[in-house]
N, C-alpha and C positions, 0 to 999 in steps of 0.2 A: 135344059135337059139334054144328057148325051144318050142314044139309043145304037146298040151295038149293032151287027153284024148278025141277020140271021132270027132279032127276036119277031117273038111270033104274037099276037095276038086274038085270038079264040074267044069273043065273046056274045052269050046268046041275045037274043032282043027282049030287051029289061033289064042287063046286066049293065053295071056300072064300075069306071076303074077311072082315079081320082091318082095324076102324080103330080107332087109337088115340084116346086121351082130348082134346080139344081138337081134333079134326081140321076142316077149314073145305071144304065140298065145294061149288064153285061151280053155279050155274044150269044146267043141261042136262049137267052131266056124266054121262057112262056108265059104266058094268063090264056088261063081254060075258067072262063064265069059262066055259070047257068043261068039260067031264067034270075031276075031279079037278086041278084047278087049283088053284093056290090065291096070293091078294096078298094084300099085308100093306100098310098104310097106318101108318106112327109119327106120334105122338102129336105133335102142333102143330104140323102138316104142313096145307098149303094149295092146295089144286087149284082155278084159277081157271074159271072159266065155260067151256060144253063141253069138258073133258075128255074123253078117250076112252081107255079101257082094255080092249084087247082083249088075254084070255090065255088059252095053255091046258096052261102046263106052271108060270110061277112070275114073278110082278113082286114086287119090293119097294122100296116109296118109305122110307127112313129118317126119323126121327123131326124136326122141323122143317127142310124141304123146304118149296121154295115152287116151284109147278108156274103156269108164266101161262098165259095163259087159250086154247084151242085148243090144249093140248098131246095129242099119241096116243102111248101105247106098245102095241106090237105085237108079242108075242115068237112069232108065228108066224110061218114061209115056204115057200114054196115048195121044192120037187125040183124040179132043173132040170140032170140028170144028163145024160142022153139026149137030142140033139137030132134025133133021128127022131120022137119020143115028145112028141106035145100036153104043156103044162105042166100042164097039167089032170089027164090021166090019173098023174102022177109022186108025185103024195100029198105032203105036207107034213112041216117039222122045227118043233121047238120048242125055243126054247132060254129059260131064263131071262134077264129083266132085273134089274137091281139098281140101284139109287138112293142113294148113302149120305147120311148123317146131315147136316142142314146146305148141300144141292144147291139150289142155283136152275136150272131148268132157264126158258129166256127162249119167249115167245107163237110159238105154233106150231110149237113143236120137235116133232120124231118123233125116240122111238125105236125102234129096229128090235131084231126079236131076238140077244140074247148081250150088248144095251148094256150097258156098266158104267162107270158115271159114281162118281167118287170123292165120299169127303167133303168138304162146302164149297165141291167145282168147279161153274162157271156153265157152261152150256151158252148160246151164245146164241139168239133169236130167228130162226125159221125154219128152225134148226139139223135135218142129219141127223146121226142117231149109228148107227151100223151095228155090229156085232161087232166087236171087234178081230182084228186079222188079217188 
């Protein structure tokens, strides 16, 4: 495993973060896990410079993934049920992400909670990927 310059790791007690053998963590990347979380990172998988991994229910990047550099995933969101109700007071969902085996995901993609990106598919640069549905 090579670990860059800078990355950072944030996780709370019960949170779990699993990297595989060969894994490449670029300069400034992050993991921010909550309570009982837990990501999985496969083995000769590539996260380029700042990274951002915010989760609090389940990410998993598959095993040679190449993630370019400013990529975030976020499988947390908002409640936004009630439009009398501040978004603030509505409390939040979490859904997992998933990454299969062989993904390129392209610089500064977000993904948002429920993504599911297939094996080998490229996501491009700048890309949102939202839940399906």
């Amino acid at each position: 495993m090579a670990i860059g310059r800078g990355v950072r790791f944030d996780l709370t007690d019960g949170a779990s973060l699993r990297i595989g053998d060969g894994v490449q963590l670029g300069d400034g990347c992050r993991f921010h896990l909550a309570a009982g979380a837990v990501a999985a990172i496969g083995a000769g998988s590539v996260l380029g410079e700042r990274c951002a991994l915010t989760v609090h229910s389940s990410a998993t990047i598959g095993s040679g993934c190449v993630l370019g550099d400013e990529v975030v995933l976020l499988d947390v969101a908002p409640v936004a049920t009630d439009p009398e109700r501040p978004v603030r007071e509505q409390g939040t969902t979490a859904t997992p992400i998933a990454i299969g085996d062989g993904a390129r995901i392209g610089p500064s993609a977000v993904l948002l909670a429920g993504a599911a990106i297939p094996a080998g598919a490229s996501v491009g640069a700048h890309a949102t990927v939202p839940a399906p549905g």
